[in-house]
C-alpha positions as CSV (number, residue, x, y, z in Angstrom):
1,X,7.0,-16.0,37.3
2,X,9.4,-18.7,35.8
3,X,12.4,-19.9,37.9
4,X,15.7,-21.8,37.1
5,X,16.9,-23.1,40.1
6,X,20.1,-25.3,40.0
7,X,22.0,-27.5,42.4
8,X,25.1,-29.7,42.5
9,X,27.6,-27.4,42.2
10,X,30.8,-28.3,44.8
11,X,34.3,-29.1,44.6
12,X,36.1,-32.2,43.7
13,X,39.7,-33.6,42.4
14,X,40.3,-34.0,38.9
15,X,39.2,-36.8,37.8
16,X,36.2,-36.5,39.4
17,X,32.2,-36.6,39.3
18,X,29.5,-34.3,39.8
19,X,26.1,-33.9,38.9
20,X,24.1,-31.0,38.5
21,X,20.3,-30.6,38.2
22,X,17.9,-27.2,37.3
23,X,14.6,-27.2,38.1
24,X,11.8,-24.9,36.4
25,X,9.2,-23.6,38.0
26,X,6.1,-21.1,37.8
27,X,3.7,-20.5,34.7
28,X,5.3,-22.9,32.1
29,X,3.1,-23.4,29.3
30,X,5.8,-25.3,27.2
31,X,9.7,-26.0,28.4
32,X,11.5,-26.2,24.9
33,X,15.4,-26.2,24.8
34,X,17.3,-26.2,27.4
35,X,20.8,-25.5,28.2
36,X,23.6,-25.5,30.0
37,X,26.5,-22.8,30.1
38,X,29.8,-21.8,32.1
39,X,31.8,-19.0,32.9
40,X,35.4,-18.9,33.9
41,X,36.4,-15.9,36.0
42,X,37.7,-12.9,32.9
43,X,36.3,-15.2,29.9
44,X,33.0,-14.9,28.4
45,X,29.7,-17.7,29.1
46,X,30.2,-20.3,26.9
47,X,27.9,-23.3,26.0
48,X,28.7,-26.6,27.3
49,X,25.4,-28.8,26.6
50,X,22.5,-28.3,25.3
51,X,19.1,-30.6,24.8
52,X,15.9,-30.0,22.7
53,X,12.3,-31.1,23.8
54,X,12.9,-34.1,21.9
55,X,16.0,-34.9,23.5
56,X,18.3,-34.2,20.6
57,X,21.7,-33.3,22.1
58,X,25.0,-31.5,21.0
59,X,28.0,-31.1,23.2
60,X,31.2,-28.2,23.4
61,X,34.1,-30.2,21.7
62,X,35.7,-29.9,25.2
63,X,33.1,-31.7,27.4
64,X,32.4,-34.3,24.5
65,X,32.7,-38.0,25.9
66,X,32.5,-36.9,29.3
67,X,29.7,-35.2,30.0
68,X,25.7,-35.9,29.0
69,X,23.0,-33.7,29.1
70,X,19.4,-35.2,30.0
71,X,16.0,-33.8,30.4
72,X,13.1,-35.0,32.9
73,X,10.1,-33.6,31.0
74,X,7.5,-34.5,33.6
75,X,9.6,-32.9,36.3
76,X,10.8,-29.5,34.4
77,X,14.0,-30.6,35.3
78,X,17.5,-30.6,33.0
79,X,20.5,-32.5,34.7
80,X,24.4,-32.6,33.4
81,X,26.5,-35.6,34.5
82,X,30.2,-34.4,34.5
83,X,32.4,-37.3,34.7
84,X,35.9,-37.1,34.3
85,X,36.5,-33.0,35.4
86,X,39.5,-31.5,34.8
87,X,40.5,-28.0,36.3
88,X,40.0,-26.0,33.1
89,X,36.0,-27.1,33.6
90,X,36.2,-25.0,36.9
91,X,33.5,-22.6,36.3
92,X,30.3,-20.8,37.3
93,X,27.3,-23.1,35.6
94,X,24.2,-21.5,34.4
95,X,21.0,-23.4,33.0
96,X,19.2,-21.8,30.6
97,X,15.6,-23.0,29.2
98,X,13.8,-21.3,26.2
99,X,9.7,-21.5,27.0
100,X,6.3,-20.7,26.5
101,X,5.1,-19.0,29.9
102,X,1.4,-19.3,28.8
103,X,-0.6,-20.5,25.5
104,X,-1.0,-17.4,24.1
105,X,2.6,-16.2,24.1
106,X,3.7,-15.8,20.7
107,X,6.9,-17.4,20.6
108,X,9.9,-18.6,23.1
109,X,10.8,-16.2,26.1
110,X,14.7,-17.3,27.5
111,X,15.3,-17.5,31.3
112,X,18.5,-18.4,33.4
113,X,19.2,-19.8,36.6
114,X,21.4,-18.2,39.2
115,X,24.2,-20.3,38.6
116,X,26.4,-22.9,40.6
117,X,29.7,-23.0,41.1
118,X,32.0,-25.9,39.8
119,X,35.5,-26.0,41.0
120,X,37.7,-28.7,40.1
121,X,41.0,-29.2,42.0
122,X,44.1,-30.9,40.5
């Protein structure tokens, strides 16, 4: 079994800081991408961040410049450092990670974490 467990979520005032982590753990052959997502109450999950397994990033044009995505590989852990929050980022945040659970799987299997809420206060 695989898990996605993340952490960080809270509240804060615009302007703001937070950092959230996600841990895998269970039978991980190989952790390739890994992602992170949000979604606003009515709207649809949207990526925010997302980092490859060797560390090549891309960004949503709205987080650009204030958040960064980074990976620990020896932990199995992906963290997002969200500087500068505005209300609009309020938002359930899910990690995603795209992995081999054991050698012989034949190609990427796609889990998700429970989610953490982010709500940012103006």
């Amino acid at each position: 079994q695989v898990q996605l467990v993340e952490s960080g979520g809270g509240l804060v005032q615009a302007g703001g800081s937070l950092r959230l982590s996600c841990e895998a753990s269970g039978s991980i052959f190989r952790l390739n991408a890994m992602g992170w997502y949000r979604q606003a109450p009515g709207k649809e999950r949207d990526l925010v961040a997302a980092i490859t397994r060797g560390g090549s990033t891309n960004y949503a044009d709205s987080v650009k410049g204030r958040f960064t995505i980074a990976r620990d590989s020896a932990k199995k852990t992906m963290y997002l450092q969200m500087n500068s929050l505005k209300p609009e980022d309020t938002a359930v945040y899910y990690c995603n990670a795209k992995l081999r659970p054991t050698i012989y799987a034949p190609y990427d299997y796609t889990y998700w974490g429970q989610g953490t809420q982010v709500t940012v206060s103006s």
